[in-house]
VEXDREN-2710 file (C-alpha; in Angstrom, 1 decimal):
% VEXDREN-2710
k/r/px/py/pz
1/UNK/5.7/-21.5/14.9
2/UNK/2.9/-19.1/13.9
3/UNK/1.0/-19.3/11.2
4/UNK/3.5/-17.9/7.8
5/UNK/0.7/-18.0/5.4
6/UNK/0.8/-14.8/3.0
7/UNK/-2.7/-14.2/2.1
8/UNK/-3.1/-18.0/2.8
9/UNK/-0.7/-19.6/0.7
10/UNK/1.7/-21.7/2.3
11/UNK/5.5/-20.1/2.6
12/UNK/8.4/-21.4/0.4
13/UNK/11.9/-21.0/2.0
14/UNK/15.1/-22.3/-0.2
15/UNK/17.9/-23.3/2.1
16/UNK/21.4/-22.7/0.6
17/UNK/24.2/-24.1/2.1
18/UNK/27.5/-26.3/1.2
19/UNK/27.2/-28.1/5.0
20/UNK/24.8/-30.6/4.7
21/UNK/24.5/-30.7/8.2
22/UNK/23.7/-27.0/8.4
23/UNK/21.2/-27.7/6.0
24/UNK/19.6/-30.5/8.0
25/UNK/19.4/-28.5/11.0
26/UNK/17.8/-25.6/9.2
27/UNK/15.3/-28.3/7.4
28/UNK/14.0/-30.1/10.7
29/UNK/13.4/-26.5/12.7
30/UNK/11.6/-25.6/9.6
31/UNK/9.5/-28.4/9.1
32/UNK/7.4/-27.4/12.6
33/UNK/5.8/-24.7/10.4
34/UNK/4.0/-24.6/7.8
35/UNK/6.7/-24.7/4.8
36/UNK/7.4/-25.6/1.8
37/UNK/11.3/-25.9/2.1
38/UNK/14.0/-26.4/-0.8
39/UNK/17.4/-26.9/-0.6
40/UNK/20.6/-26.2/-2.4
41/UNK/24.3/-27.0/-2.1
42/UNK/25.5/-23.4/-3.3
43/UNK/24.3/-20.0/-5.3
44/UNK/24.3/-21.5/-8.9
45/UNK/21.9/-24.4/-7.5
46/UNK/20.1/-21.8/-5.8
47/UNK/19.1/-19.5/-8.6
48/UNK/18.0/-22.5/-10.8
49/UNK/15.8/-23.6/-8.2
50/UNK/14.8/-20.3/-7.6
51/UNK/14.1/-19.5/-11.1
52/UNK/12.0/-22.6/-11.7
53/UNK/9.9/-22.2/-8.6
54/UNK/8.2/-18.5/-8.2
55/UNK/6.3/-19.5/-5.3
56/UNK/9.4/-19.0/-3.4
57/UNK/9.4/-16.1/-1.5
58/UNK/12.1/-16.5/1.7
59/UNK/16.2/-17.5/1.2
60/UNK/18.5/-18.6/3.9
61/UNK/21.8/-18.7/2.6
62/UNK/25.3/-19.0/3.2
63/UNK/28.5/-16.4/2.4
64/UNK/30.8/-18.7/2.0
65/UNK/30.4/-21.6/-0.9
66/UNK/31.8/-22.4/-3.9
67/UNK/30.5/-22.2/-7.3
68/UNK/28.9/-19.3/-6.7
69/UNK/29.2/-17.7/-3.0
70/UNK/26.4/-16.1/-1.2
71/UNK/27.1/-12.6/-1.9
72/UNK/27.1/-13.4/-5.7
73/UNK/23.9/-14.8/-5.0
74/UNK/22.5/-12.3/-3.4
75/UNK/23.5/-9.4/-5.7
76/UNK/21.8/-11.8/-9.0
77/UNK/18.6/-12.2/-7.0
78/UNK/18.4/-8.1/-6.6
79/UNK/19.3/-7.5/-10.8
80/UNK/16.9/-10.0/-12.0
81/UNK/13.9/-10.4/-9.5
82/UNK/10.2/-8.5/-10.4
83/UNK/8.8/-9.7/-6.9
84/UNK/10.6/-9.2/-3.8
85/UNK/11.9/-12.1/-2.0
86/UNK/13.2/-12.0/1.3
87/UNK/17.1/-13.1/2.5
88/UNK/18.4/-14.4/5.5
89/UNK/21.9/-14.6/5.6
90/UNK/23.9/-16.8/7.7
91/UNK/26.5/-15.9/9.6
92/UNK/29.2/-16.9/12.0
93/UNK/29.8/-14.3/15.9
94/UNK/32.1/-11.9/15.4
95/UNK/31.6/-12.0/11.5
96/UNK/30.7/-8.1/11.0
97/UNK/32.3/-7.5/7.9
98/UNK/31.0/-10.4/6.4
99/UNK/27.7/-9.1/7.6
100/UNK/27.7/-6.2/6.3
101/UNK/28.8/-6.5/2.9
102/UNK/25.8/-9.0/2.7
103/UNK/23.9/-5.7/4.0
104/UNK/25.0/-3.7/1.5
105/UNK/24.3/-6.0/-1.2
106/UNK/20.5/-6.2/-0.6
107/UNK/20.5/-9.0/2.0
108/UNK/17.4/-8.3/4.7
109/UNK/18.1/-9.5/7.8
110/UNK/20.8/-12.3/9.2
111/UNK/21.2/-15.6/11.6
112/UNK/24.0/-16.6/13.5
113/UNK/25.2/-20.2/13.6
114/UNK/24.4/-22.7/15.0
115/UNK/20.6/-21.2/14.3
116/UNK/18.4/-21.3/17.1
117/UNK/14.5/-22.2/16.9
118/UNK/13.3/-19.1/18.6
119/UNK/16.0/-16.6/16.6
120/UNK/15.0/-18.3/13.3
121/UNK/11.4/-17.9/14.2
122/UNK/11.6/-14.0/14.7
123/UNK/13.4/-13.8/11.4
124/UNK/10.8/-15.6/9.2
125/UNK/8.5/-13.7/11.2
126/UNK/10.0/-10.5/10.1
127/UNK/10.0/-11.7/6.4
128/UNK/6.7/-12.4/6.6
129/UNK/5.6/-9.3/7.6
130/UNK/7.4/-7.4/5.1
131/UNK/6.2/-9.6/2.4
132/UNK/2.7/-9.3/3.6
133/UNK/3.2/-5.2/3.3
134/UNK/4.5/-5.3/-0.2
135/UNK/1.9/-7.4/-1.5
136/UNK/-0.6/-4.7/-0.5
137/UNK/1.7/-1.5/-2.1
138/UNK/1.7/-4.1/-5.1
139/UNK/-2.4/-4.9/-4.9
140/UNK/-2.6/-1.1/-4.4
141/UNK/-1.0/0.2/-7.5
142/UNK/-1.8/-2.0/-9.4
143/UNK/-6.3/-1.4/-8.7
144/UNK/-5.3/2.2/-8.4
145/UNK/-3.8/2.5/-12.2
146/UNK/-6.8/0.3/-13.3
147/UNK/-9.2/2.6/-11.8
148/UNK/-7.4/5.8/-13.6
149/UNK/-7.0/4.0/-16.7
150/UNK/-11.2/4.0/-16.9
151/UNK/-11.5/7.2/-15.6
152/UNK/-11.2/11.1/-17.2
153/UNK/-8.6/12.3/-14.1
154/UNK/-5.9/11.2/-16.0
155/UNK/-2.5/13.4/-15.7
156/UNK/-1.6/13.5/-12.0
157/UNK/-4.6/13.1/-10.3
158/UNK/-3.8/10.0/-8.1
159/UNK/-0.3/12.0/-7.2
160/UNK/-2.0/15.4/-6.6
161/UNK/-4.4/13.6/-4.2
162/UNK/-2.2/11.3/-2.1
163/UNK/-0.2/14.4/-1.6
164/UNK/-3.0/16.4/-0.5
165/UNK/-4.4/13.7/1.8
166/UNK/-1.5/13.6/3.3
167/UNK/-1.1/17.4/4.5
168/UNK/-4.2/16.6/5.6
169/UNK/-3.4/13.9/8.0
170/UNK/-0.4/15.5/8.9
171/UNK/-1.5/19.0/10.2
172/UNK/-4.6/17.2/11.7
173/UNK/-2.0/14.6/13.9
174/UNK/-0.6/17.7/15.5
175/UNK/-3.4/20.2/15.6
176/UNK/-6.5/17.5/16.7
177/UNK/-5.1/14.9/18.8
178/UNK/-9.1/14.3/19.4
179/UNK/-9.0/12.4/16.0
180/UNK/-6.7/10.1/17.1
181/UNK/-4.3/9.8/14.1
182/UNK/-1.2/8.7/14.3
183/UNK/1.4/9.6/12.2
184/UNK/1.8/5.8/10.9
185/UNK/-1.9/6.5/10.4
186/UNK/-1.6/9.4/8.9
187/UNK/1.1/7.8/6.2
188/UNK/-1.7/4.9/5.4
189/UNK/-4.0/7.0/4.6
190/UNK/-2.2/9.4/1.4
191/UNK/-0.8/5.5/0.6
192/UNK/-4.4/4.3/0.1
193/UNK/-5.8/6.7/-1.3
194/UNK/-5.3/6.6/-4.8
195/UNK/-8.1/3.7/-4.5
196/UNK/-10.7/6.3/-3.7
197/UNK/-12.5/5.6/-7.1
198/UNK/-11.6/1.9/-7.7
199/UNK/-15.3/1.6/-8.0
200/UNK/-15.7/3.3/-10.9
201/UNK/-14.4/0.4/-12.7
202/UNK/-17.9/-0.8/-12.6
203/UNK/-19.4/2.0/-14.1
204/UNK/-20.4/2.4/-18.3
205/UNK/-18.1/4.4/-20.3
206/UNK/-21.3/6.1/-21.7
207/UNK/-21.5/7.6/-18.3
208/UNK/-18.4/8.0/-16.9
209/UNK/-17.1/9.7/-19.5
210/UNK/-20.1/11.8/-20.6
211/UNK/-19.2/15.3/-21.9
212/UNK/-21.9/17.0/-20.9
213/UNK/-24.2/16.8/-17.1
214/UNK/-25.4/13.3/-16.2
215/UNK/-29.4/12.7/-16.4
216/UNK/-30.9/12.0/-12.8
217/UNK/-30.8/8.3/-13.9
218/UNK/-27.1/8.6/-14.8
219/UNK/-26.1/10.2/-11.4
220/UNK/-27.6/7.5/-9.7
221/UNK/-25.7/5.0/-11.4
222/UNK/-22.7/6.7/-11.2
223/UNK/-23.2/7.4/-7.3
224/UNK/-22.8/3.1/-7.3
225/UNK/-19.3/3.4/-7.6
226/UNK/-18.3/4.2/-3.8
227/UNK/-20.5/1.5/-2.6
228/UNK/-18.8/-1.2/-5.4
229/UNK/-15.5/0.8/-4.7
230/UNK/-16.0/-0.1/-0.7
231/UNK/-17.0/-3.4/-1.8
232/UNK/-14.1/-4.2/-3.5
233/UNK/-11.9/-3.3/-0.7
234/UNK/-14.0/-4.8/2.4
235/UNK/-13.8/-8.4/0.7
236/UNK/-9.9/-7.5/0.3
237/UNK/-9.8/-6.4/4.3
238/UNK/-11.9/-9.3/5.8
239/UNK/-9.5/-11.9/4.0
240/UNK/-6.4/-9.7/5.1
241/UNK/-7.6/-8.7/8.9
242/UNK/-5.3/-5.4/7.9
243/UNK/-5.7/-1.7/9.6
244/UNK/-3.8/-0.6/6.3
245/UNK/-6.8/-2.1/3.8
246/UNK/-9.4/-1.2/6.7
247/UNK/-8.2/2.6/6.2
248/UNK/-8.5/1.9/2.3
249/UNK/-12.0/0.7/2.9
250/UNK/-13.3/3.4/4.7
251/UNK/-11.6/5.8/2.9
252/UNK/-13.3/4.4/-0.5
253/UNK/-16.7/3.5/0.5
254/UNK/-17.4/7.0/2.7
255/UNK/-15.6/9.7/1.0
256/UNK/-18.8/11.2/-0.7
257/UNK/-20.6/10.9/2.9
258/UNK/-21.2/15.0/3.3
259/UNK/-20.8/16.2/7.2
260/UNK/-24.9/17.5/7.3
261/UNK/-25.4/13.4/6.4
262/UNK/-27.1/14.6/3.0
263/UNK/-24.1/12.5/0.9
264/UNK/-24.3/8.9/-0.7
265/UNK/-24.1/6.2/0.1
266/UNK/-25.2/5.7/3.7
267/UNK/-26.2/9.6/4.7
268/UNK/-23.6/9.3/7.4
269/UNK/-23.3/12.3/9.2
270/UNK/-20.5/14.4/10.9
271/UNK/-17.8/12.0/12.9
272/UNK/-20.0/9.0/12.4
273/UNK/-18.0/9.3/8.8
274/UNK/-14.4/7.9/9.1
275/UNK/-11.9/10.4/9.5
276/UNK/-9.6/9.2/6.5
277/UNK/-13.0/9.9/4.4
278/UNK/-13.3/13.2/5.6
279/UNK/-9.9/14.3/4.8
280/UNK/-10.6/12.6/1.3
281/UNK/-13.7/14.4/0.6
282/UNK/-12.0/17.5/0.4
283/UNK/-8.6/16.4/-1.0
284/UNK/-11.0/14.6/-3.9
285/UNK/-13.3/18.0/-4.4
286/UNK/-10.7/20.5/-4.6
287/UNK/-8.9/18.3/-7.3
288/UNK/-11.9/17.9/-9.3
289/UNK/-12.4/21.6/-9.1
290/UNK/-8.9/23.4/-10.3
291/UNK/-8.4/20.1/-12.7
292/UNK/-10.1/20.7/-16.0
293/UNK/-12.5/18.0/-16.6
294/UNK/-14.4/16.5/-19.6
295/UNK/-17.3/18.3/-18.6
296/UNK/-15.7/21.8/-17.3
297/UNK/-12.6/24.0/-17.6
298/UNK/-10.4/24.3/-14.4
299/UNK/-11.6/26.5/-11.5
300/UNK/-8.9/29.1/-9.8
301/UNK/-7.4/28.3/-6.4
302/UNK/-9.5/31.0/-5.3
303/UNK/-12.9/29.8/-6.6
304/UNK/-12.1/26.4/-5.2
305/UNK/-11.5/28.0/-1.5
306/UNK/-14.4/29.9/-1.9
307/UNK/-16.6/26.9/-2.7
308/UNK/-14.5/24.8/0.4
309/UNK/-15.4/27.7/2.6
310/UNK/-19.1/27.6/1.7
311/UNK/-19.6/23.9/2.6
312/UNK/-17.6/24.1/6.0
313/UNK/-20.2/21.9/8.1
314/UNK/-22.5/21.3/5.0
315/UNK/-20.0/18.8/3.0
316/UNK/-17.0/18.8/4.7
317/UNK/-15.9/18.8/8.2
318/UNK/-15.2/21.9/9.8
319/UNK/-11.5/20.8/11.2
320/UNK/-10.6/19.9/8.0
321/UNK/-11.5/22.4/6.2
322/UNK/-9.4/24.8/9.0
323/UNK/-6.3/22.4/7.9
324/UNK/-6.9/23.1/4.3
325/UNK/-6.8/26.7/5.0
326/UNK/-3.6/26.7/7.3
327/UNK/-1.4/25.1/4.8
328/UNK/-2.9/26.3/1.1
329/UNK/0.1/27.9/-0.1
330/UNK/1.7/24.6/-0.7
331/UNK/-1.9/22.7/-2.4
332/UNK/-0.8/26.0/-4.9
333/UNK/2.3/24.8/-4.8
334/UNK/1.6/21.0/-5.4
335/UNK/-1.0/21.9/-7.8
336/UNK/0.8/24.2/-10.2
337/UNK/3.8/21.1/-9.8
338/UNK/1.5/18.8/-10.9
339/UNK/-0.4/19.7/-13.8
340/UNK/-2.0/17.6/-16.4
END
């Protein structure tokens, strides 16, 4: 079996199952990866196992036991848990209604008895992969609220901007099919964004949240935070090997890049800057200029579009600035919506 490691910690499944031999069967295909396996004879066993032991993360179970059945089981597990763990249910052929009741009680994928190597492979696999995706939406909100927490775009900043990065995206998957975004692409990169100033963690509170305009000396230091920020998030990616965190990367380190290369920190210029820091350039300036600010009241739609307009090729690529403008009736709409 392939490697299950979720950020490199080794798997724990917990079979539950009355039939011992079912249980043994399970047990020996399972021990050809890389598992930590526990076993239990029915759904009260299970959930004090499961309760003492967090690390697990995967449950194959049986419906029908006594004690506590699987669908009990499987209905606790969903009222109590704060991390999500994956469940397998098995199930005999022909069993649909079973199957579905399991379904419809927060089970997340099934096997059919007797379970076969290669079927129960594909289902860790599955579980895996899912776990793997909502670690990162975990990892994600949770250095996403500590960035806002020591920042001044409090209010509804990080929800303002994911839903203007994602018009973005959007309009540019259909109108520049040059730029190669996908629509799964184009989902990652409003998802991510929200991390855009992680690095800003990093900078003093003397500084960041300075009334008044920053000294040359304080603008440099406060220019550090998208190189920390990208930092942060490259470390993150090359332990991952994940597009989704790659995006998040890019997105963070480059978005003050300016198109004419005159931006921080690299001076990249024009489509040497990655496209999800384009479309976050803009998304990020026209926040910060119809938000009111510690250091300035809130600009007008129109002042902002103005401005936009002025940089086209200067900061901010020319296609997305012509995607801003197709679709600025609804940043009105998403701005006045959310207001701090």
């Amino acid at each position: 079996m392939s490697n299950p490691d979720i950020y490199n910690n080794r798997l724990s499944i917990l079979i539950v199952d009355d039939d011992a031999q079912q249980r043994l069967l399970l047990q020996m295909l399972l021990e050809k990866g890389n598992y930590d396996i526990f076993q239990a004879v029915d759904g009260k066993e299970a959930l004090e196992i499961f309760s003492k032991n967090p690390s697990i993360r995967l449950i194959i179970t049986d419906l029908d036991m006594p004690n506590m059945n699987g669908f009990e089981l499987i209905k606790t597990i969903r009222g109590k848990q704060h991390r999500y763990t994956y469940i397998i249910v098995l199930t005999s052929i022909g069993n649909k209604t079973s199957l579905l009741s399991a379904l419809s009680k927060g089970a997340d994928d099934f096997l059919t008895k007797p379970a076969m190597e290669e079927e129960l492979q594909l289902r860790i696999e599955n579980g895996i992969r899912l776990l793997r995706e909502q670690g990162q939406e975990e990892l994600i909100v949770a250095l996403a609220k500590l960035a806002e927490y020591r920042s001044d775009e409090t209010g509804f900043h990080l929800e303002r901007v994911q839903l203007y990065t994602h018009l973005l995206a959007i309009d540019l998957a259909e109108y520049c099919p040059e730029l190669k975004i996908t629509p799964t692409m184009a989902e990652e990169i409003s998802r991510v964004s929200p991390l855009h100033d992680i690095g800003k963690v990093a900078i003093p509170d003397n500084i960041l949240h300075k009334p008044g305009k920053l000294t040359r000396e304080e603008f440099e230091t406060m220019k550090t935070h998208a190189k920390l920020g990208g930092t942060i998030l490259e470390e993150i990616y090359l332990k991952t090997e994940s597009p989704y965190l790659q995006i998040a990367f890019e997105l963070t380190a480059y978005h003050h890049e300016k198109y004419n290369g005159k931006g921080y920190p690299t001076q990249l210029a024009g489509e040497a800057i990655p496209v999800a820091a384009r479309i976050m350039a803009l998304a990020d300036v026209y926040d910060a200029l119809t938000s009111k600010r510690c250091y300035k009241e809130a600009f007008s739609h129109e002042t902002a579009r103005s401005i936009i307009l002025e940089e086209r090729g200067e900061h901010f690529d020319p296609k997305v600035v012509d995607s801003f403008l197709r679709q600025e009736d609804i940043w009105v709409s998403v701005r006045d919506k959310f207001k701090n």
